[in-house]
C-alpha positions as CSV (number, residue, x, y, z in Angstrom):
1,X,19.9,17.1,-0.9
2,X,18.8,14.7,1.9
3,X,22.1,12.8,1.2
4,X,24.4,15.6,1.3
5,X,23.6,16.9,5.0
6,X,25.2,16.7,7.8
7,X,23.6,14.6,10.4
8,X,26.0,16.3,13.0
9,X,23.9,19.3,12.1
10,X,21.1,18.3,12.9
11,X,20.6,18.9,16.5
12,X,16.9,18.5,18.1
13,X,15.5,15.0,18.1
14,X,12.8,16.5,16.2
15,X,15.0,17.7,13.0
16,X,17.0,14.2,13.3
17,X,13.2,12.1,13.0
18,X,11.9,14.3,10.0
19,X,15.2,13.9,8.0
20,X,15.3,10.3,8.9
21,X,11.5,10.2,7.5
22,X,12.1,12.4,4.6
23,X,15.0,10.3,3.5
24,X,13.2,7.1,3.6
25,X,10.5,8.6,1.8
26,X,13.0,9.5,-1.0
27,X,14.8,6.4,-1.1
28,X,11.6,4.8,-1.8
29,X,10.0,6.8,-4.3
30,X,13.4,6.0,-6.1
31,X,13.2,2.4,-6.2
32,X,15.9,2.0,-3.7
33,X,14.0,-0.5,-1.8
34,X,15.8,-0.8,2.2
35,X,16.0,-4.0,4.1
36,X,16.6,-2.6,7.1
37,X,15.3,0.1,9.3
38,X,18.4,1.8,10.2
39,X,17.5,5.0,8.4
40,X,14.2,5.7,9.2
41,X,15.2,4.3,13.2
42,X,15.2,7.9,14.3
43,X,12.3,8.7,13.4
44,X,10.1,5.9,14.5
45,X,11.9,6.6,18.2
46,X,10.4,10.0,17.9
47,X,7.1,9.5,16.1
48,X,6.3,6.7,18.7
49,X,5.6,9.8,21.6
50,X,5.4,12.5,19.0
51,X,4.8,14.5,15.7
52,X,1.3,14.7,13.8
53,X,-1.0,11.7,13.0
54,X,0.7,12.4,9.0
55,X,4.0,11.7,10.5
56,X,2.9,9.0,12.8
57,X,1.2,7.5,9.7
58,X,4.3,7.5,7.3
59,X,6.7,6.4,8.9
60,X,5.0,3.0,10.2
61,X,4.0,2.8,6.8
62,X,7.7,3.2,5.4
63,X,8.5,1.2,8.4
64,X,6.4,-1.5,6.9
65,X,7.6,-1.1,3.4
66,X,11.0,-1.7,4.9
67,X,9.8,-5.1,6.4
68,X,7.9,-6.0,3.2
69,X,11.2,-5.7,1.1
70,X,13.1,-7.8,3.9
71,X,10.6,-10.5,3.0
72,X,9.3,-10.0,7.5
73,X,5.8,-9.7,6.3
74,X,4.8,-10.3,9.9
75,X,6.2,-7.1,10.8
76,X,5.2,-5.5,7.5
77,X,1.2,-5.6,8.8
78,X,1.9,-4.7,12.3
79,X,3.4,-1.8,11.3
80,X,0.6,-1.1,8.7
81,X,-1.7,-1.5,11.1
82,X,-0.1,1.1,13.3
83,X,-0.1,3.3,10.8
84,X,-4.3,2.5,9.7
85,X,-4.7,3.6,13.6
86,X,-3.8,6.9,12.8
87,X,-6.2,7.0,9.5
88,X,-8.7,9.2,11.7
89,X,-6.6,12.7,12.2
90,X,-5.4,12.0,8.1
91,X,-7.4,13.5,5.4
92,X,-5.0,12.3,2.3
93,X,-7.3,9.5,0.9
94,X,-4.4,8.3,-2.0
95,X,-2.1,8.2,1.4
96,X,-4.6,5.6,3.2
97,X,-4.7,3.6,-0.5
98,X,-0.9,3.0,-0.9
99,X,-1.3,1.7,2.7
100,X,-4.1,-0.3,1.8
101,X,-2.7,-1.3,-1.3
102,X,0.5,-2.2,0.4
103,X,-2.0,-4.1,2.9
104,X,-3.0,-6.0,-0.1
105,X,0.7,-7.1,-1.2
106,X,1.1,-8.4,2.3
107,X,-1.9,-10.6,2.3
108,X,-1.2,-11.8,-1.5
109,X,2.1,-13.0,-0.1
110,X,0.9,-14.9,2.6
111,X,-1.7,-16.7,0.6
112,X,-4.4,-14.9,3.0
113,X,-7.4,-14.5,0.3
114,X,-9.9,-12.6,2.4
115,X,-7.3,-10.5,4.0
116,X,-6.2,-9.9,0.7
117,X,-9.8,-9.1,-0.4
118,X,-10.2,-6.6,2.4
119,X,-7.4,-4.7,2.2
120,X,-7.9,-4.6,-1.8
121,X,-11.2,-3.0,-1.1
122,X,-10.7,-0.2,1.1
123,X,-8.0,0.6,-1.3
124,X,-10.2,0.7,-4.2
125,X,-13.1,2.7,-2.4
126,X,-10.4,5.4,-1.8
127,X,-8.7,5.7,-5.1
128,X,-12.3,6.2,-6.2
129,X,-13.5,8.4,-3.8
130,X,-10.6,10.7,-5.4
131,X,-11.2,10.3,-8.9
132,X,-8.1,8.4,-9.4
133,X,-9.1,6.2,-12.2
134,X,-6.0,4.4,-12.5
135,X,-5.5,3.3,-9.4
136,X,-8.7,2.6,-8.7
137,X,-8.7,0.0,-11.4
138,X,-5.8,-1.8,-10.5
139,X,-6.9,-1.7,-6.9
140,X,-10.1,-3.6,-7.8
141,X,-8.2,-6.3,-10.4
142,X,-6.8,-6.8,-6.5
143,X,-10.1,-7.4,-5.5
144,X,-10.7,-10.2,-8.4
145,X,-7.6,-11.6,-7.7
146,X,-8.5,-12.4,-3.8
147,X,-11.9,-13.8,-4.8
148,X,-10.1,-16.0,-6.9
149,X,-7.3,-16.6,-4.4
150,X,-10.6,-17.6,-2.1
151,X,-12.1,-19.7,-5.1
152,X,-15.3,-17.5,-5.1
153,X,-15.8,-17.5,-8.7
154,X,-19.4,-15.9,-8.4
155,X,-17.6,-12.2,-6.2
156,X,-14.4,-12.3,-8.4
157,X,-17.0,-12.6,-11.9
158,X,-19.1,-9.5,-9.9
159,X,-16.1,-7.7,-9.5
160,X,-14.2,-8.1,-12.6
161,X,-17.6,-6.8,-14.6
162,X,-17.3,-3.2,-11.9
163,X,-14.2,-3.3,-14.2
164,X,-16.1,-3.3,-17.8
165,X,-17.7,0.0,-17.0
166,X,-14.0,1.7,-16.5
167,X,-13.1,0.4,-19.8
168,X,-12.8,3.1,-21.9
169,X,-9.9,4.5,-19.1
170,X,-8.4,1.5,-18.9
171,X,-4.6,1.4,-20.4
172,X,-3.3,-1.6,-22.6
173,X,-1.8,-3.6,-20.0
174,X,-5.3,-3.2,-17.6
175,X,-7.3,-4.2,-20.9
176,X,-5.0,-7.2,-21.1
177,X,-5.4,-8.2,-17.4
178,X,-9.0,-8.5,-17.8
179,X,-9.1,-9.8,-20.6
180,X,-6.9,-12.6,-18.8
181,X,-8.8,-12.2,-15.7
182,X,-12.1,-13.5,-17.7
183,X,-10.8,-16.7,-19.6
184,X,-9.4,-17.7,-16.2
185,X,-12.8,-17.1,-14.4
186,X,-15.1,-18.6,-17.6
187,X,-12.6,-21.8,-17.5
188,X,-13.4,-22.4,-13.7
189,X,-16.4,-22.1,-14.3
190,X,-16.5,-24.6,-17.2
């Protein structure tokens, strides 16, 4: 539907900005990962002096998902951290844990451990704080993962046991991870 309007109809700056954030929202969910920000343009020249902290909030966040697939992770976490500013006015905690989450990717990419580590957190505390197991579990094998990144074999053991009492929701390929996750920490530790 987004694809088959007419930008020509779309008059107001206003209309023009949620289209262009609507659309990048769409291409996204659909794996159709943009490298550069000439759709959702529009709507980060509106959203800068306008719009709701939820639409100031998404589109720096697709703004940074944009960066993040151009491989400019740079720009990737200024724009997420545009978008954490408006974290305040927003009330959608799996929202702020994609951002976090996406926070985390960043980081892992850079090599930034503790970065990594924070960003992994806040993103697990959220998922949790909504009930949403699954995310919530691979958000904190995040966690282990930054510990290990930092070489802190004692926080990444503490938090990879948080995960043995999530077990019996974990799916296959989570069981397998820590599973993985625990012959890598007892063989650093041997």
């Amino acid at each position: 539907v987004l694809e088959g309007m007419n930008e020509d109809d779309l008059i107001s700056k206003r209309s023009k900005a949620k289209h262009a954030l609507l659309y990048s929202m769409a291409l996204d969910k659909n794996y159709i990962d943009l490298q550069s920000d000439s759709i959702i343009a529009p709507a980060v020249a509106y959203y800068r002096n306008h719009g709701s902290a939820d639409e100031k909030l998404l589109t720096n966040y697709y703004r940074g998902r944009i960066a993040m697939n151009a491989g400019n992770y740079e720009d990737a976490i200024s724009y997420f951290v545009l978008a954490e500013r408006q974290l305040y006015d927003y009330s959608d905690k799996i929202i702020a844990g994609r951002l976090f989450k996406a926070q985390t990717r960043v980081y892992q990419y850079c090599y930034d451990g503790k970065g990594m580590t924070k960003a992994a957190e806040r993103a697990a505390e959220l998922y949790l704080s909504e009930q949403d197991t699954a995310k919530f579990i691979n958000s904190q094998y995040d966690v282990v993962a930054g510990y290990l990144m930092q070489t802190d074999t004692t926080k990444a053991m503490e938090n990879l046991d948080v995960l043995k009492t999530f077990w019996h929701k974990m799916n296959e390929k989570q069981k397998s991870l820590y599973y993985s996750s625990s012959l890598l920490l007892n063989q650093s530790k041997g």
